[in-house]
N, C-alpha and C positions, 0 to 999 in steps of 0.2 A: 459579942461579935458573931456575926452567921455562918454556918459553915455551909459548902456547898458541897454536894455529894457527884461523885462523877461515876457512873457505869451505873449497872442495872442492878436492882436490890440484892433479887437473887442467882445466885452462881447461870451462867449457863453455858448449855452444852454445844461448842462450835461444832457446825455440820457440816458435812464436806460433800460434794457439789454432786454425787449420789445419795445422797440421805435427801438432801433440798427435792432435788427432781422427785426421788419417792413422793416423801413430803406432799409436792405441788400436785403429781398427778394422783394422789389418795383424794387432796382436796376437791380436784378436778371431779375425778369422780363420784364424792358426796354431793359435787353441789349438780352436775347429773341426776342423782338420784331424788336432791330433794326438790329438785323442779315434780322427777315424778309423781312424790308425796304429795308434794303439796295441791297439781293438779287433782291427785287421789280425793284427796282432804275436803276440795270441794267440792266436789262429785257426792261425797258423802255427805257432805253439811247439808247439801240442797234434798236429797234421802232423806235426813233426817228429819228436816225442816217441814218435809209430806208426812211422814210418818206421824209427827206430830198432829197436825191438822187433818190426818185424813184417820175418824176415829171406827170406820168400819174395818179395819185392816185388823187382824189378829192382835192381840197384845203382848203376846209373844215375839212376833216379826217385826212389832216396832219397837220391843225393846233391843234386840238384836240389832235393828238396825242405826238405834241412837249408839249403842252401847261402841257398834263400829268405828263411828264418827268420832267419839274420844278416841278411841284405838289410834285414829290416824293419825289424832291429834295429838298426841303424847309422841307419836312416831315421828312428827315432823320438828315437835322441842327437844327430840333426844336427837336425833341430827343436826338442829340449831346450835345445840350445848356445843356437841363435838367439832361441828366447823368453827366455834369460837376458840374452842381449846388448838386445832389445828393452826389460824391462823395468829392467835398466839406466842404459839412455839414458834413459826415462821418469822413474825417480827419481831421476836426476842432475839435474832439472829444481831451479829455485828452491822453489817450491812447496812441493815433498816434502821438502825439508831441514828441520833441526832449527832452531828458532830462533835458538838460541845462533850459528848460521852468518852471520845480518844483524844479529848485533848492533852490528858497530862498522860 
């Protein structure tokens, strides 16, 4: 016979309706910021993208400027990571669960 499991694997922490807003407006704010990144990010790519092809430039200032373009890039997956982890915790909330979760 199956057994059906109801609620969420792991324990979680009910938030109360000042932690959520935190919560919402941190999120608010990363994803603000990772519009900035990201604009950044391409600004950079299109840098590096010259630097590459343009072989009379120093080879110092185009490795600086490749080296940047990661930089940005690792900057906008460590903001990724964290607005997954944010939103997340957000709908681990009761709220956001399916109903079948309070049924018994």
């Amino acid at each position: 016979m199956n057994k059906v499991l109801l609620g969420p694997v792991f324990p979680v922490d009910v938030m109360d309706d000042r932690d959520r807003a935190a919560l919402k407006a941190e999120l608010a704010e990363l994803e603000r910021k990772l519009r900035g990144y990201r604009s950044s990010m391409e600004e950079w790519r299109h840098l590096a993208g010259r630097a590459e092809r343009e072989l009379d430039k120093p080879a110092d200032l185009r490795e600086r400027t490749i080296r940047r373009y990661h930089e940005k890039c690792e900057l906008v997956a460590s903001g990724e990571r964290l607005r997954a982890i944010l939103l997340a915790e957000l709908y681990s909330q009761p709220e956001f669960q399916p109903a079948y979760h309070h049924s018994n």
